[in-house]
C-alpha positions as CSV (number, residue, x, y, z in Angstrom):
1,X,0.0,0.0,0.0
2,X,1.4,3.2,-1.0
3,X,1.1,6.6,1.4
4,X,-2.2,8.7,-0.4
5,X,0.8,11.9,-1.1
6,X,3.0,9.3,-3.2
7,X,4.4,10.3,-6.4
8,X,2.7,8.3,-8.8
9,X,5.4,9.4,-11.8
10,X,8.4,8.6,-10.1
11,X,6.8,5.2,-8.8
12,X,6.4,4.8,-12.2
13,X,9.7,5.6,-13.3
14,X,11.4,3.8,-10.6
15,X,9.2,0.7,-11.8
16,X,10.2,1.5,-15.2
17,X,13.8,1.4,-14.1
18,X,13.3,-1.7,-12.6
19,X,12.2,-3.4,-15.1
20,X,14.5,-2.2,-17.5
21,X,16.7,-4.6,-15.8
22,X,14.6,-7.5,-17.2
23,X,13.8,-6.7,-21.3
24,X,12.1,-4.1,-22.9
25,X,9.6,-2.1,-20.8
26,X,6.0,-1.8,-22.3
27,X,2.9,-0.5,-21.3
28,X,0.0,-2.4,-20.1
29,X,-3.2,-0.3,-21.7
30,X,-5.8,0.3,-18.9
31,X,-8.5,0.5,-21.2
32,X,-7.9,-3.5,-21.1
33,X,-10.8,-6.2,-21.8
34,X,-9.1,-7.2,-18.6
35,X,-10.9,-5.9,-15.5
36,X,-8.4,-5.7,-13.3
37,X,-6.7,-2.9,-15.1
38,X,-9.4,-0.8,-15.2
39,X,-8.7,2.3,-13.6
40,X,-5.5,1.7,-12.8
41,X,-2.5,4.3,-13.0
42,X,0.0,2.8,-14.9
43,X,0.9,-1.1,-15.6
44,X,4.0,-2.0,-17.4
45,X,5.6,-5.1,-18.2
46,X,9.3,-7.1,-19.2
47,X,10.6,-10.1,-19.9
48,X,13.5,-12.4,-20.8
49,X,13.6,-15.9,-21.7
50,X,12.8,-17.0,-18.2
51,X,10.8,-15.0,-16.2
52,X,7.6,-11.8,-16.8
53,X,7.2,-9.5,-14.4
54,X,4.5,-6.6,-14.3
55,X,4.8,-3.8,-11.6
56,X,1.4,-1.4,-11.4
57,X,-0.5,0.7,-9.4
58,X,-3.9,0.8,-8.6
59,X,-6.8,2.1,-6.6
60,X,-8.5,0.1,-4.4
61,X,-11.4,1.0,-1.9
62,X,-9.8,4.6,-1.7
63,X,-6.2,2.9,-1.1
64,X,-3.5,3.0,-3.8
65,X,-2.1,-0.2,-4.1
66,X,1.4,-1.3,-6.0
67,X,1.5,-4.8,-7.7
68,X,4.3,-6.9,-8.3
69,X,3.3,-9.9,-10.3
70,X,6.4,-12.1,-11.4
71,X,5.3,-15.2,-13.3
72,X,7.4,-17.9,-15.9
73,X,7.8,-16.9,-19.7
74,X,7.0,-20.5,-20.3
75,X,3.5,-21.0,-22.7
76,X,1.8,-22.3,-19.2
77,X,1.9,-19.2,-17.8
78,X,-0.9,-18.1,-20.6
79,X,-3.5,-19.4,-18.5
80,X,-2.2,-18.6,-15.4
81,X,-1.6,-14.6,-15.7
82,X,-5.6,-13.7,-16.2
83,X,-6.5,-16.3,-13.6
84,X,-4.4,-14.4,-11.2
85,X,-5.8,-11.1,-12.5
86,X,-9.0,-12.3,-12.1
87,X,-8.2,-13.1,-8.0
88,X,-6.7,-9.9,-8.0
89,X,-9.7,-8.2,-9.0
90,X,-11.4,-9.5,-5.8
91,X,-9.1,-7.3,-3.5
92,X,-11.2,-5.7,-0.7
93,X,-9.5,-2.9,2.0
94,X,-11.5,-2.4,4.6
């Protein structure tokens, strides 16, 4: 959970950064078929041959929440990344 006066551009960039590390940094669109990225403030994404990882931020219940989500780059992983976004999606903050 992220303090309500966080910089959402330079948690961006700093994801971005991070990232960067991995592959080629793209953007996630939020205007996604996907519901969990409605909404949200950013979502980007890399990868090598091993491993994906997405870093975003999001609202939730008036809190603004940062997601990690590190998964395989193996053709398994197809099903798995919207199941997870789908569980995601359930998040409550009470």
């Amino acid at each position: 959970m992220l303090d309500s006066q966080t910089d959402i551009k330079n948690v961006r960039m700093n994801a971005g950064e991070q990232l960067a590390a991995l592959g080629s940094v793209t953007e996630l669109r939020t205007q996604n078929p996907l519901p969990f990225y409605e909404k949200a403030h950013f979502f980007l994404r890399a990868q090598n041959t091993k491993v994906q990882t997405a870093i975003g931020v999001k609202s939730v219940d008036g809190k603004i929440l940062k997601f990690t989500i590190h998964y395989p780059n193996e053709e398994e992983s197809e099903a798995v990344y919207p199941a997870m976004l789908k569980i995601l999606q359930e998040i409550t903050i009470n």
